[in-house]
NUTI-915240 format. One line per 10 residues: their letters; for each residue y, x, z of C-alpha. Coordinates in Angstrom, 3 decimals, m for minus. Each point is the difference from the previous one (the first is absolute). Layout:
<kollos>
a	Y,X,Z ~ ...
</kollos>
This chain:
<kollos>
xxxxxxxxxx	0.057,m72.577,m41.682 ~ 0.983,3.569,1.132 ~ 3.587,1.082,m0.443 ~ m0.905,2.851,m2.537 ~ m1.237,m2.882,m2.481 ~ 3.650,m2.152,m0.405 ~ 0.747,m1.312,m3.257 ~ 3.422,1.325,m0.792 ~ 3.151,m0.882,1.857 ~ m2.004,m0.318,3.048
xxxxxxxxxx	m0.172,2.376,2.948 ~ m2.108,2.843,0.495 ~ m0.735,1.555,2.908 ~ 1.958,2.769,0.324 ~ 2.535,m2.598,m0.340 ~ m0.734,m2.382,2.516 ~ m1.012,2.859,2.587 ~ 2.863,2.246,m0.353 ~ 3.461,m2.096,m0.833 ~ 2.830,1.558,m1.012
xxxxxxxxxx	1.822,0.504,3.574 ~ m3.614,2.094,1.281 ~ 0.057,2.239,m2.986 ~ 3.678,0.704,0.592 ~ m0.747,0.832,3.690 ~ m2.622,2.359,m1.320 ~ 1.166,1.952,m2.359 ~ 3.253,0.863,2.228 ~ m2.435,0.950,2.725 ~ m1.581,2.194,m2.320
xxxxxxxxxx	3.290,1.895,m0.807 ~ 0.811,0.066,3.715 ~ m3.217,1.620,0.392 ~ m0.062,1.975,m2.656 ~ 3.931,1.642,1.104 ~ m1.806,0.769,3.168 ~ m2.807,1.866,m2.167 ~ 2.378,1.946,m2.128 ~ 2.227,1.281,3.053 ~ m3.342,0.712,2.004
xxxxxxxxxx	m1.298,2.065,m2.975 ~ 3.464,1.688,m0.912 ~ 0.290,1.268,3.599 ~ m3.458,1.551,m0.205 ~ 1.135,1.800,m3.249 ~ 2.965,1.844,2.271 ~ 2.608,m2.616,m1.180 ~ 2.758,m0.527,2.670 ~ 0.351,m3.715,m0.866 ~ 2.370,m0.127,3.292
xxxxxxxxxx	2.276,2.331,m1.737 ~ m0.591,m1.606,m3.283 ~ 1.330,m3.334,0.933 ~ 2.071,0.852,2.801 ~ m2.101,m2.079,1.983 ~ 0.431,1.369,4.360 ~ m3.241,m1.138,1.267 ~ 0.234,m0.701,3.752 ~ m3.626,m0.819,0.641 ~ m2.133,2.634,1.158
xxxxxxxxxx	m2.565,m0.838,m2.763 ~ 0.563,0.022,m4.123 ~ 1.648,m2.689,m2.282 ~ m2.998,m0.465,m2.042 ~ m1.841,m0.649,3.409 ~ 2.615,m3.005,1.050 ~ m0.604,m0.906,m3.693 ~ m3.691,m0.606,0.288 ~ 0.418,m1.730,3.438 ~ 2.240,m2.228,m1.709
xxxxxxxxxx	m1.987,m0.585,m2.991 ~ m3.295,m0.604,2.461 ~ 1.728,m2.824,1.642 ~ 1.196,m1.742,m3.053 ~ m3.472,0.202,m2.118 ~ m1.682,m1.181,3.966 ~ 2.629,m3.162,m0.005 ~ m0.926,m0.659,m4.167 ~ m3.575,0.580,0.167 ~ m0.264,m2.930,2.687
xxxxxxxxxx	2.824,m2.144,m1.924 ~ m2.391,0.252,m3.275 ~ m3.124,m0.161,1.572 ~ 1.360,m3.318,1.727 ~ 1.287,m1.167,m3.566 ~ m3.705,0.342,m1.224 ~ m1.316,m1.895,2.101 ~ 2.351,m2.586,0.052 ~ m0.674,m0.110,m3.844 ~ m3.872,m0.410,0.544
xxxxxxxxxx	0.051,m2.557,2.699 ~ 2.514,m2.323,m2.148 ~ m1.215,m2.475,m2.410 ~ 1.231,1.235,m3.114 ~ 0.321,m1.811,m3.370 ~ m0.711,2.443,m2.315 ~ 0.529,m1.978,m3.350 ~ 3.476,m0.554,1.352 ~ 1.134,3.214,1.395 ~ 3.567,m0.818,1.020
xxxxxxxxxx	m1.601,m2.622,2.350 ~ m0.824,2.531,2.726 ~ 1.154,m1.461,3.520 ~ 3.895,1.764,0.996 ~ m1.162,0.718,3.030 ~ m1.647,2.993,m1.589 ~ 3.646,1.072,m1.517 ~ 0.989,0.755,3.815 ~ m1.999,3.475,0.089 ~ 1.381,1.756,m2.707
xxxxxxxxxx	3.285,m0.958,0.610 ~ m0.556,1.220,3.905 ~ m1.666,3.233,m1.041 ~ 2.791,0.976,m2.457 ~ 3.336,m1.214,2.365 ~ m2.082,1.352,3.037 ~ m0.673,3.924,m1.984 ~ 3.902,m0.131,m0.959 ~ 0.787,m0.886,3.318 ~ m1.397,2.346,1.387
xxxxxxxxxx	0.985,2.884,m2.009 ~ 3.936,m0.651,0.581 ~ m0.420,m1.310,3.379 ~ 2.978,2.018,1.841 ~ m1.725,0.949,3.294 ~ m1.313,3.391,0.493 ~ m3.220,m0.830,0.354 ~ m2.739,0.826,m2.894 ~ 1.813,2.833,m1.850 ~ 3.016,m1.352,0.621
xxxxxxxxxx	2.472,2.833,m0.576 ~ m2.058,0.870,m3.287 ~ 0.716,m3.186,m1.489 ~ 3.745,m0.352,1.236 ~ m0.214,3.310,m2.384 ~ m2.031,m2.036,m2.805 ~ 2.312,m2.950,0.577 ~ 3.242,1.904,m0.439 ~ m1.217,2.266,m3.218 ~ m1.232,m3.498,m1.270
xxxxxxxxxx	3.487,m1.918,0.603 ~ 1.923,3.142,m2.048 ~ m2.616,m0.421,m2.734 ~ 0.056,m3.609,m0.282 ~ 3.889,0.505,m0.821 ~ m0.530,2.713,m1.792 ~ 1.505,2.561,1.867 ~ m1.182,3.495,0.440 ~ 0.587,2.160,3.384 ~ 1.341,3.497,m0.955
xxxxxxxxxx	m1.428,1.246,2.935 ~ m3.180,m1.562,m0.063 ~ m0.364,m0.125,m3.897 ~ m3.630,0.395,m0.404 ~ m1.325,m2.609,2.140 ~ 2.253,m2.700,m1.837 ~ m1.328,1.232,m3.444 ~ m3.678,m0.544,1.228 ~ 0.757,m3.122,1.214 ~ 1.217,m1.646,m2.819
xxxxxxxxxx	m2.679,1.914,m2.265 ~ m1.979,m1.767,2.210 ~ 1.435,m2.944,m0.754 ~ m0.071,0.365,m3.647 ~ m3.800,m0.149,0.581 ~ m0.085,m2.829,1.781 ~ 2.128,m2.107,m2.429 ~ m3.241,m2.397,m0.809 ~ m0.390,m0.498,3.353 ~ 4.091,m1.262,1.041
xxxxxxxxxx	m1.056,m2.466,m3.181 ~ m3.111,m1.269,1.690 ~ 2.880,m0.198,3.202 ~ 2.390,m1.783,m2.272 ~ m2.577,m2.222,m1.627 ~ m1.650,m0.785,3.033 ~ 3.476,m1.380,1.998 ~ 0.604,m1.861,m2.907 ~ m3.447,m1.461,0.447 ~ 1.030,m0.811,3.586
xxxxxxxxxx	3.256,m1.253,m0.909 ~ m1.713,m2.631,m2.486 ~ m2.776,m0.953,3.592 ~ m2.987,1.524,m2.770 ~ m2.858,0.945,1.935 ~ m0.796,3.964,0.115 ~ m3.308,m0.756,0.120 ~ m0.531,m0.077,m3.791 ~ 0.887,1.434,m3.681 ~ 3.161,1.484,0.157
xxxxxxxxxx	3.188,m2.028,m1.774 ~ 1.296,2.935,m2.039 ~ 1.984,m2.173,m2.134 ~ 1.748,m0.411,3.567 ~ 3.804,0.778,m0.586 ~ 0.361,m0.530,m3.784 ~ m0.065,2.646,m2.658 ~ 2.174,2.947,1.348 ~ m0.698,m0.743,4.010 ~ m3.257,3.045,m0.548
xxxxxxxxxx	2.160,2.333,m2.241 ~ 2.557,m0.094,2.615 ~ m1.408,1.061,3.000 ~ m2.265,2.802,m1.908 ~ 3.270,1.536,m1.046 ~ 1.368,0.260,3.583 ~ m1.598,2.968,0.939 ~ 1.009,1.830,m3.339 ~ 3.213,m1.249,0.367 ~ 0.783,1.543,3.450
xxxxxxxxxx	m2.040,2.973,m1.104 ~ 2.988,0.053,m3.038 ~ 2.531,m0.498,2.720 ~ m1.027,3.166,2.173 ~ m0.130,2.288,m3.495 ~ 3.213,m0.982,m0.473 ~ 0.932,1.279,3.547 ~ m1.401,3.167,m0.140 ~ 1.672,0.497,m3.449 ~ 3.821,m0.690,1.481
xxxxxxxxxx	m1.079,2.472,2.814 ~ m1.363,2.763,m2.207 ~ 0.977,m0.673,m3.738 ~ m3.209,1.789,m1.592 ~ m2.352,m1.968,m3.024 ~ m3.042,0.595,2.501 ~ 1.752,m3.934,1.355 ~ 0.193,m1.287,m3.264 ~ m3.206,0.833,m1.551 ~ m1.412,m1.521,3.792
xxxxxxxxxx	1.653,m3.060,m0.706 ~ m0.845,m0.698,m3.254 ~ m3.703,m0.085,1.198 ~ 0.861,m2.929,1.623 ~ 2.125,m1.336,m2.596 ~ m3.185,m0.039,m2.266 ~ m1.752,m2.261,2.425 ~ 2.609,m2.214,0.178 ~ m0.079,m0.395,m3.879 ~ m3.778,m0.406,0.337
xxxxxxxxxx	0.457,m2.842,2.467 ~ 2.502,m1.882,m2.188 ~ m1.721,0.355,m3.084 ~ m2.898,m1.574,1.736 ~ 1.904,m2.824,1.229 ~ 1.657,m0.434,m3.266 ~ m3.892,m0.677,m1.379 ~ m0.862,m2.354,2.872 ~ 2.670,m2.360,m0.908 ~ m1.556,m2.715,m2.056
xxxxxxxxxx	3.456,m0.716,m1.671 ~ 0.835,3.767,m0.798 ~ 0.352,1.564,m3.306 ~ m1.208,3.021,m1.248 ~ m3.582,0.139,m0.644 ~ m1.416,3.508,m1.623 ~ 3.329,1.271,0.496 ~ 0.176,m0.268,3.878 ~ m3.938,0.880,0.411 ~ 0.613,2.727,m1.826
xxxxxxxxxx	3.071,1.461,1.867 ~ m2.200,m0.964,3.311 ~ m2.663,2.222,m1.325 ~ 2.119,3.016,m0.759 ~ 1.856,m0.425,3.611 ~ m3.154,m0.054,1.848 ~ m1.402,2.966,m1.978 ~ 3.346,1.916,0.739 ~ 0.321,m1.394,3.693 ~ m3.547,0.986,0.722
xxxxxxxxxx	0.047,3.449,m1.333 ~ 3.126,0.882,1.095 ~ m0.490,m1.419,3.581 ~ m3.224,1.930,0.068 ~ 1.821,3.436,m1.492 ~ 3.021,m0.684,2.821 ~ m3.049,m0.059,2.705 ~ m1.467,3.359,m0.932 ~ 2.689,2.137,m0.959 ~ 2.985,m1.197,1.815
xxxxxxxxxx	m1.540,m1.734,3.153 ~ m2.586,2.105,0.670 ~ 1.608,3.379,m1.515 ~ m3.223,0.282,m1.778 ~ 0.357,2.353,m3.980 ~ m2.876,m1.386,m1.274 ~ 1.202,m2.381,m2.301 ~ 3.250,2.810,m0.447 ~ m2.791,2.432,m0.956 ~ m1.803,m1.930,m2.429
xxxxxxxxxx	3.104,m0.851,m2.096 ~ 1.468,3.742,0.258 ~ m3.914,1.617,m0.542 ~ 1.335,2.232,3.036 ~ m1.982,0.048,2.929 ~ 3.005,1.425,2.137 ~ m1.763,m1.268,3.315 ~ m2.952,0.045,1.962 ~ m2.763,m1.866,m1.590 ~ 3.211,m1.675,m1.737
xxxxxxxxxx	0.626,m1.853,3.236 ~ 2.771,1.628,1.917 ~ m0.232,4.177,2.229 ~ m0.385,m1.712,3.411 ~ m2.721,m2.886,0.357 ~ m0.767,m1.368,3.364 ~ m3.006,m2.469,m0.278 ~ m3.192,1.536,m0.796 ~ m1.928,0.018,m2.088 ~ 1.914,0.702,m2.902
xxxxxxxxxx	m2.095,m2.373,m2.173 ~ 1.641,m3.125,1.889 ~ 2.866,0.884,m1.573 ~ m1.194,m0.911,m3.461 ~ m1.938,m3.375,1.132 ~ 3.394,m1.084,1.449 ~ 1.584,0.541,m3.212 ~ m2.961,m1.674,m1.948 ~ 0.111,m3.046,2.412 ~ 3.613,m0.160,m0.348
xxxxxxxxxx	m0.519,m0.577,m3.585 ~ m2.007,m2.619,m0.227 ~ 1.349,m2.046,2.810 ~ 3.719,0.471,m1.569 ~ m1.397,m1.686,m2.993 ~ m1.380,m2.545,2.034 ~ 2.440,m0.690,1.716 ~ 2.740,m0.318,m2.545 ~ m2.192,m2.833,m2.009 ~ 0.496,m1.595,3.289
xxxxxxxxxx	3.712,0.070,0.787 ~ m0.165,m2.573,m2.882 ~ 0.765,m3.233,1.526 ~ m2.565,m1.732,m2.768 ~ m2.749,2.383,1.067 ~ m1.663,m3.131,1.632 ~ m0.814,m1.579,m3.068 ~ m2.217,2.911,m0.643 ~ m2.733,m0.786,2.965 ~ m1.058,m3.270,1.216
xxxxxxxxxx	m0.528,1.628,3.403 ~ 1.664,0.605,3.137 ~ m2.291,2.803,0.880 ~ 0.944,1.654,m3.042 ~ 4.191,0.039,1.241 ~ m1.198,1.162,3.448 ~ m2.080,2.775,m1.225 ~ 2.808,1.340,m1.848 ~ 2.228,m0.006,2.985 ~ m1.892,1.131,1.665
xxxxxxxxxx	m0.721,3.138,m2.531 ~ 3.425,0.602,0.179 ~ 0.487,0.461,3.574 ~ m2.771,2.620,m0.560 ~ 2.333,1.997,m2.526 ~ 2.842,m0.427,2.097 ~ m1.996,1.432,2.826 ~ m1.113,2.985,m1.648 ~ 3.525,0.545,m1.844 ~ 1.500,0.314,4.068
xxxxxxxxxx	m2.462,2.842,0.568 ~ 1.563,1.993,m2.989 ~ 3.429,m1.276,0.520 ~ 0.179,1.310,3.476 ~ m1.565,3.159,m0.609 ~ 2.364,0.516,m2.947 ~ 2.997,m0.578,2.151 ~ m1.097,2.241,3.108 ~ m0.315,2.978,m2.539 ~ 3.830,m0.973,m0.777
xxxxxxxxxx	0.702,m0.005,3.471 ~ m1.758,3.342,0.500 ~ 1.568,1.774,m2.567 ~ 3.394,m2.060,0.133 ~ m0.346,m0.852,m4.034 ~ 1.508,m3.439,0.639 ~ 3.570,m0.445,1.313 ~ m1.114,m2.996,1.932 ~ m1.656,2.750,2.458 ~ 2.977,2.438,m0.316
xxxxxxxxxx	0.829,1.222,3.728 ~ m3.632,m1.041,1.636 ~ m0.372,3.446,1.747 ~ m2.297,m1.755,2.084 ~ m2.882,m0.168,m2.317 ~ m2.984,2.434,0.726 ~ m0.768,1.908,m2.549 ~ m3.528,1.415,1.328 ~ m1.321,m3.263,m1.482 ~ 0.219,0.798,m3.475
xxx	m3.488,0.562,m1.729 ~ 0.159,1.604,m3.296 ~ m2.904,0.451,m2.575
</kollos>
């Protein structure tokens, strides 16, 4: 019997060749990979990430190089590790009309790849990037507690962005140490029951949460409604997510009623997420221009543009779109009743570390033009910034 072919409730095999701690490991290596990719290709494009991030580079070669070194000896190090797991899964006898009966001694490589690629990453020696992830480490720690670095503002507010992208993947984290903690083999169907009802819902609000926090920061620094119309983006995915759990508990009440409010907040969450992006992220008057019927821009996208060609502009938008919608179906902590398959979760993850990755292109370049033309207060006294590097339509 092949694996494609199980009856229902059985594995298939994406799920017994990639378990939960390898497609963790992966798509993190992706986004370490694709960071490296975005500063590589914004330096190209005359952006003076150095400057951007206040980030002193003492190596005589470029971030995004130390990036790609990095990422080349981690994907080396997992390529073995699964290769090793694969063949450990086709020289085992397995029992494939009782799934769960696979031999533990097959748990032991997942577990090692995923403790090993953490280990690595904040191992404190100096070694292997080492001074670029102290630097990851530290904007991590303030983002985890939700602080925000007045200096340093921007790299804090990508990071947990980042994070707010990666909320499926902290519940895969969550659900999979509470799979440890119950000594359940990771070598199998995921227990997303794991945890009880709310244990999901709380860990995908995290992110928004600290997201909320660091709105709230930059309003008591600067008082302006730009703060509180950023927070309550995040505020609508936090209703989304409780909504959602609200309809995953078996012993809740509220039937049309609460699917109904969860369909209006995703509708609002997703459009207005997706209008935040364009407009406010990016600096983008698209959308601005369609609802005025004033095209007071160039190409209704903003006077200086930096990437070329210009039509990249509007596939980022239209891919922002869709993936926003996506996405927001999938904040819902009952979204796993809709599919019956792993691969389907990963795939979406994995979509949305693409949209991340493409939003840090415009986010960047938006916030260099601010720098340029000191716009933002956050840049207010950089007299350091060259100003040759400015490309204008």
């Amino acid at each position: 019997m092949n694996f494609e072919d199980a009856p229902d409730g059985q594995l298939h095999s994406f799920d017994l060749h990639f378990p939960l701690p390898l497609r963790i490991v992966l798509i993190i290596l992706l986004g370490i990979w694709g960071w490296g990719l975005n500063l590589h290709i914004c330096s190209l494009m005359k952006i003076d990430i150095e400057t951007l991030f206040r980030y002193k580079r003492r190596e005589n070669h470029s971030i995004y190089y130390s990036i790609y070194r990095f990422s080349f000896i981690l994907t080396a190090l997992y390529s073995c590790c699964l290769c090793f797991f694969w063949y450990s899964i086709n020289h085992n006898r397995f029992n494939y009309l009782e799934p769960y009966s696979l031999t533990k001694n097959l748990d032991i490589i997942p577990w090692l790849t995923f403790i090993g690629f953490f280990a690595i990453i904040f191992y404190p020696g100096l070694e292997l990037h080492g001074r670029g992830r102290r630097v990851i480490t530290q904007v991590l720690g303030r983002v985890l507690v939700g602080s925000l670095d007045k200096e340093n503002r921007l790299a804090d507010v990508i990071m947990a962005d980042i994070l707010t992208s990666y909320s499926k993947v902290l519940v895969d984290m969550g659900i999979m140490g509470c799979m440890l903690f119950n000594r359940m083999t990771c070598v199998a169907l995921p227990d997303r029951s794991c945890g009880k009802t709310f244990f999901v819902p709380l860990i995908t609000m995290v992110p928004f949460l600290i997201r909320l926090r660091q709105c709230s920061i930059d309003y008591s620094r600067d008082p302006r409604s730009f703060h509180v119309f950023n927070g309550l983006k995040y505020f609508t995915s936090i209703i989304v997510i409780f909504l959602s759990a609200i309809q995953r508990n078996p012993d809740g009440e509220g039937g049309k009623l609460t699917n109904t409010l969860w369909t209006i907040s995703i509708f609002i969450n997703s459009l207005y997420s997706f209008f935040w992006d364009v407009s406010c992220d990016w600096n983008l008057s698209l959308l601005i221009s369609l609802i005025t019927e004033k095209r007071i821009t160039y190409k209704g996208l903003r006077k200086t543009l930096i990437y070329k060609p210009v039509i990249l502009y509007y596939i980022a938008i239209a891919l922002d779109l869709c993936l926003r919608l996506t996405w927001s179906l999938k904040l819902s902590s009952h979204w796993y009743h809709i599919t019956d398959f792993e691969a389907g979760v990963f795939m979406l993850e994995i979509m949305e570390v693409g949209r991340r990755w493409v939003w840090i292109f415009f986010k960047i370049e938006s916030e260099w033009i601010k720098a340029l033309t000191h716009d933002d207060r956050s840049y207010k006294g950089e007299s350091d910034i060259p100003l040759h590097h400015l490309a204008s339509e």
